[in-house]
N, C-alpha and C positions, 0 to 999 in steps of 0.2 A: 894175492890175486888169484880169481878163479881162472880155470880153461875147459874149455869143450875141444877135444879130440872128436874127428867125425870121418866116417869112412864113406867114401861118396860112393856114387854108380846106383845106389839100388834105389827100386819102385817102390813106394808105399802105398795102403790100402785100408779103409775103413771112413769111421769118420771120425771128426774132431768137433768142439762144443768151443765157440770163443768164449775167453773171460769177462767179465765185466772190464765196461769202458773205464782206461785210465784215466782221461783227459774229463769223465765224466764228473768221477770220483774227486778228483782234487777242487772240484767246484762242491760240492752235494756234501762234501762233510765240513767246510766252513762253515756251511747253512748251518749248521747244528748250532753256533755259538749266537746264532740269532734268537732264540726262545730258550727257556728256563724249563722249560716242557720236555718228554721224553720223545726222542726220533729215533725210528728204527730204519735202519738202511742196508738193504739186502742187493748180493751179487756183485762183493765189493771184491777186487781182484786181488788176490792177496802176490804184491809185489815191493820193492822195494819203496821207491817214492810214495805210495800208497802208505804203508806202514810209514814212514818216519811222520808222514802228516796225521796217522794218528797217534803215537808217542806224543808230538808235539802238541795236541790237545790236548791229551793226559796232562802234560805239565801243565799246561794251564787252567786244569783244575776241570775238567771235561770227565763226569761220572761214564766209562765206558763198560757194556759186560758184551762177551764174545757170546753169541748165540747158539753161531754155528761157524763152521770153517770159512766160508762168505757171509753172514750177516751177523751183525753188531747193532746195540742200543747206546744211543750219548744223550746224556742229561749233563746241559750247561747252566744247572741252578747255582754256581758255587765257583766263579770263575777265580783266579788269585792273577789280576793287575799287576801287581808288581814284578810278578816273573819276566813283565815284556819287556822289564828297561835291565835287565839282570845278566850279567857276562853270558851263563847258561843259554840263554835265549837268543843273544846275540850269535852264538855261533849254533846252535840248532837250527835256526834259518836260514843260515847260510844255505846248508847241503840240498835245498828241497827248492827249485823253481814254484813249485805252486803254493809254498807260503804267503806270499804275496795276498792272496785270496781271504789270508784270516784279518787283513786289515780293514775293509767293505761292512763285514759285520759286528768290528769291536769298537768301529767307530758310530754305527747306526746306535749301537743300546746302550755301549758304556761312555761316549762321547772320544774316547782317544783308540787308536789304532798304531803298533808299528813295528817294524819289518826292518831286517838288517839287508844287506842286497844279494840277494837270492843268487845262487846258483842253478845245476841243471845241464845241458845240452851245451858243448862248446861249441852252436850251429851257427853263430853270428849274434853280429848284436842285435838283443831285444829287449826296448827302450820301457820303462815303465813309467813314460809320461800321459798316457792314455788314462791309467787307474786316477794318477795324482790331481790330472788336472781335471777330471771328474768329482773327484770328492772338496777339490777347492771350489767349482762350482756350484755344488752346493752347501758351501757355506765353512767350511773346514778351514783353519791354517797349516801353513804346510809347514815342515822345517827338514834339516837336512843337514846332519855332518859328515865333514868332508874325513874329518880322522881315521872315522870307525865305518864308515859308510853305515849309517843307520839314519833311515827314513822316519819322519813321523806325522800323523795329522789329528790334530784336535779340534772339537768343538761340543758347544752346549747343548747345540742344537739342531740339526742340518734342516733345511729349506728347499721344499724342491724346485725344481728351476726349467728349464728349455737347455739342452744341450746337443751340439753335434760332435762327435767323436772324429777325430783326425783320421782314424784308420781302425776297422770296424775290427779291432783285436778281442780275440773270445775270452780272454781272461779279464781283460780289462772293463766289459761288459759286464763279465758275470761279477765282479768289486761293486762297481758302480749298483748292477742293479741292485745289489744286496744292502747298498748303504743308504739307497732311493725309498725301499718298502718299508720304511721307519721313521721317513721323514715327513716334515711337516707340507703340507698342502703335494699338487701334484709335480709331477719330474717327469717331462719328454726327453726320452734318448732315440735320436733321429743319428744313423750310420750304424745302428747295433750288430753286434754280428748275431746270430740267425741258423746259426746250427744245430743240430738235434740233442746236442750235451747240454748249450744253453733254453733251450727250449724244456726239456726234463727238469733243469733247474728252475725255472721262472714258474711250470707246472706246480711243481715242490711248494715253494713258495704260497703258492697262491693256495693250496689247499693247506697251509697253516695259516692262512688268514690274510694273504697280502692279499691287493687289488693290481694285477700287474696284465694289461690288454696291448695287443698286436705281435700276440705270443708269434712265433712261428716268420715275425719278417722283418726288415730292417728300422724300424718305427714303432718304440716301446713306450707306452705309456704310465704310466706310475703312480696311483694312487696313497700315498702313506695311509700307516696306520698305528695305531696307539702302543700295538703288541702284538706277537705271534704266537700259536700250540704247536702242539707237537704233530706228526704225522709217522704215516708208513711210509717209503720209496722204494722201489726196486731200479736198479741201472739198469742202462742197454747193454748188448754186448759190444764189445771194441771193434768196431770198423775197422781199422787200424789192422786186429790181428785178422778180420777176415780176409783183409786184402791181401796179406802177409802169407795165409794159406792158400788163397787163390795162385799166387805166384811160383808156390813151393809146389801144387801140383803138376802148374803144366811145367815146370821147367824139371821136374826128376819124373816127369810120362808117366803121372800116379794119376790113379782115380782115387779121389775123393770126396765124400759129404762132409759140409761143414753146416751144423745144426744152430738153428734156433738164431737166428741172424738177423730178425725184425727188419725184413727185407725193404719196408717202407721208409724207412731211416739209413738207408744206404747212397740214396740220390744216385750222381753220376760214376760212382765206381764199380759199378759191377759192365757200363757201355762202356767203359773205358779201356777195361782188362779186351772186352770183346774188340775193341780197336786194333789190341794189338792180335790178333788173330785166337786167343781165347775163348772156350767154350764155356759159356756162364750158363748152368741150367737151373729155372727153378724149379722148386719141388716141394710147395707149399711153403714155410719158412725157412727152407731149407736153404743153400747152394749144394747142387752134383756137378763136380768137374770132372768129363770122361776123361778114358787115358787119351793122351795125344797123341799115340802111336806116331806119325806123319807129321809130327811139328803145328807149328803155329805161324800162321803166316800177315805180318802188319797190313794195316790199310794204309793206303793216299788218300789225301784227299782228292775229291771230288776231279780239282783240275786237273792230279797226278801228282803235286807239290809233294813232296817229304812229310810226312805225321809230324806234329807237333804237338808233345802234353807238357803241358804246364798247370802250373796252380796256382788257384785264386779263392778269396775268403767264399766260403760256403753261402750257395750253393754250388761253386766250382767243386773243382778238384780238392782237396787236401795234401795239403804239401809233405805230409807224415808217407803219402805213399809213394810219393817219388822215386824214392831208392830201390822201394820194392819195381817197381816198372822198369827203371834202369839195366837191373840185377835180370830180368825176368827177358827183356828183349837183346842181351849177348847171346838167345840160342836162337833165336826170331829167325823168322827168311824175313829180311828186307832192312830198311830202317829207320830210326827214329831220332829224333830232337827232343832232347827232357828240357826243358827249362823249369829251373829252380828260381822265379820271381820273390819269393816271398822271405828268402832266408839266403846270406851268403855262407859258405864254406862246407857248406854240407855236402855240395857235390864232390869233396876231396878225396875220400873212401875209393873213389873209383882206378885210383893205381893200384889197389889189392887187387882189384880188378882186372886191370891189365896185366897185372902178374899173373894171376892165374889163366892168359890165352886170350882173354875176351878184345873185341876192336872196340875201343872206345876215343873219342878224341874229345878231350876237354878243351871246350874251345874259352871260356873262362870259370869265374865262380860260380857264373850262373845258370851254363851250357852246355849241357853234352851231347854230342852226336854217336850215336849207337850202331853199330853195323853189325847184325846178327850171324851167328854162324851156320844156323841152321842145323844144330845136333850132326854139323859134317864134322865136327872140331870141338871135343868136351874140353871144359874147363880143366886146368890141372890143380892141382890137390897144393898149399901150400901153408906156410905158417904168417897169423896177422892179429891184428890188435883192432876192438870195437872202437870206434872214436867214440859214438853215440848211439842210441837204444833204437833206432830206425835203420841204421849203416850197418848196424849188430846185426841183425836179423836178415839184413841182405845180406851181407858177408857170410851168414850160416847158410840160407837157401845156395847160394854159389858153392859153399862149401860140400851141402848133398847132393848134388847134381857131380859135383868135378868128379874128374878118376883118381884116386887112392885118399889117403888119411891126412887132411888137414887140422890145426889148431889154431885156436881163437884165443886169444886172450883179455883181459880188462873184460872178461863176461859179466860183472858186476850190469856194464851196464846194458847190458841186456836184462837182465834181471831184473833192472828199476820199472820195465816196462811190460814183461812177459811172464808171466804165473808157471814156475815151474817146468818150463820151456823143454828142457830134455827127456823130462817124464811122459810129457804128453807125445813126443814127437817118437819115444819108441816105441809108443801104443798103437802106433800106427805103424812100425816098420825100419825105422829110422833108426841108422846105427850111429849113436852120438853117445859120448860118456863125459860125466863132470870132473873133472882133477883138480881139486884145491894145492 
């Protein structure tokens, strides 16, 4: 097991470049298995889940050559079937939540798709009857053992159909639509989720030759088609880490740029940071966070009520930042209510939390009340464990802000979601070291 040792108190200064989107990426290289054609995909974030889901193309017979340190070419002329029903396979999938995703397109061109039950994030449970009873809709049988837990869905020929989705899940969308652009006649997906990762995707797509209309809102339309070519893409950068570094500036009183951040793909989170007393500035594609010398201080609402952020499928909030806002308003003047709607257990992390000084009241799995200290009372310095790649990253920004030398452990999972993390974070100032 890895550990990051970090010695808190100090200011940082410069700027930072986010990585490409992770949550991007685990949708935009299944795409690949959809045409026999060459795809080139630049700005891919070289982390861990990232890489297993390209290994795990490899095995399946996925022609890959590295370009550069972010961008890669996959040629799917040469797929090898039988590796999916194969022990090997079965436990490769395990380790990777977004495998899931290669089943949408090996069911559209090779007729069967399937998937052992995926791992990932211990954030609660998340159901994958959204994918399944999409691909049964249009026209698949499903099956399912109970033994090995391994999923499966077959057919000749998919049909496309009228569908509403129970609960507009981004994954499950991006399955569906991937197994819709192959199919015969049209497919309405009416509940779609609507986010800029699947939006990028459905783009993709459609300049390899799909016919996919109402890009951009919750009502997708789906023309089949006979076959797909090849294309270019390039990914956004990760939301996720912007927010990440928004939070790491005003809570250790840094100025920082954070570059190239396709500011129009950001929605409500950059109003949101400002809610909580946050100075978001733009600066063409940039974000500048001045220092916060004087703290940050949250809003009320309107009638005086207590702030309330929660999350909701995009165009809300994103539930990936919650921790970070959590972690970010223990130095706040005033306070806040995080509600965790969309996922249970994730708000658990938060008694690392309270060990290190902060006032937090978990009032259940899905609720915290926050009481900021206002930089009268720094975090203290302590030793903890990442549950998960979003709780990781809060627990390190807590950890550079506290006073003296904390350690994190189980940084793996950090690393499944953050490029490099320690390198870039001393580029900027940041006294953190890696200890395997």
């Amino acid at each position: 097991m890895g550990t990051f040792k970090i010695e808190g108190g100090h200011q940082l200064k410069g700027s930072i470049q986010p990585q490409g989107a992770k949550n991007e990426a685990l949708q935009i290289l299944c795409a690949v298995l959809l045409t026999p054609e060459r795809v080139t995909i630049n700005n891919i974030p070289d982390i861990v889940d990232v890489n297993k889901l390209i290994s795990l193309l490899k095995k399946l017979g996925v022609k890959i050559e590295k370009l550069s340190p972010n961008s890669y070419a996959f040629q799917a002329n040469n797929i090898n079937l039988e590796y999916l029903e194969s022990a090997e396979f079965k436990e490769d999938g395990k380790g990777l939540r977004g495998s899931i995703m290669i089943v949408g397109p090996l069911l559209a061109r090779f007729g069967k798709g399937y998937i052992p039950k995926p791992g990932g994030d211990k954030i609660g449970r998340r159901r994958l009857d959204t994918h399944f009873e999409g691909f049964i809709k249009l026209g698949a049988k499903f099956r399912y053992s109970k033994e090995d837990h391994f999923y499966g869905v077959e057919s000749d020929k998919l049909k496309g159909t009228y569908m509403l989705l129970e609960e507009a899940s981004v994954t499950g969308t991006a399955n569906i639509v991937m197994a819709a652009v192959l199919a015969e006649g049209q497919t309405t997906i009416y509940n779609a989720a609507c986010e800029p990762y699947l939006q990028q995707l459905c783009k993709m797509l459609n300049r390899m030759g799909a016919k996919i209309g109402g890009v951009g809102s919750n009502k997708l339309i789906i023309d089949g088609v006979e076959s797909l070519g090849g294309t270019d893409h390039t990914m956004l950068p990760d939301m996720i880490e912007i927010g990440s570094w928004i939070g790491l500036a005003a809570m250790t009183k840094s100025e920082l740029t954070i570059t190239n951040v396709s500011w129009d793909d950001l929605g409500v989170i950059p109003n949101v940071f400002r809610k909580l007393g946050i100075t978001v500035e733009r600066q063409g594609d940039n974000i500048h966070i001045p220092k916060h010398t004087d703290g940050y201080e949250i809003q009320n609402f309107i009638d005086g009520s207590i702030l309330t952020i929660s999350d909701a499928p995009w165009p809300g909030f994103t539930p990936d930042l919650l921790s970070i806002i959590l972690v970010v308003a223990t130095q706040a003047r005033g306070s806040v209510l995080v509600h965790q709607k969309m996922f249970e257990s994730r708000l658990f992390f938060v008694d690392k939390l309270i060990d290190m000084g902060a006032k937090i009241i978990l009032c259940d799995p899905h609720r915290a009340t926050v009481i900021g200290h206002d930089f009268q009372s720094t975090l203290k310095a302590t030793t903890m464990t990442s549950p998960d790649i979003r709780a990781g990253v809060s627990l390190l920004i807590a950890a550079l802000s506290a006073k003296g030398t904390s350690t994190i452990m189980n940084i793996e999972q950090i690393d499944r979601g953050y490029e490099n993390i320690d390198v870039r974070l001393r580029a900027i100032g940041a006294h953190i070291e890696r200890v395997d």
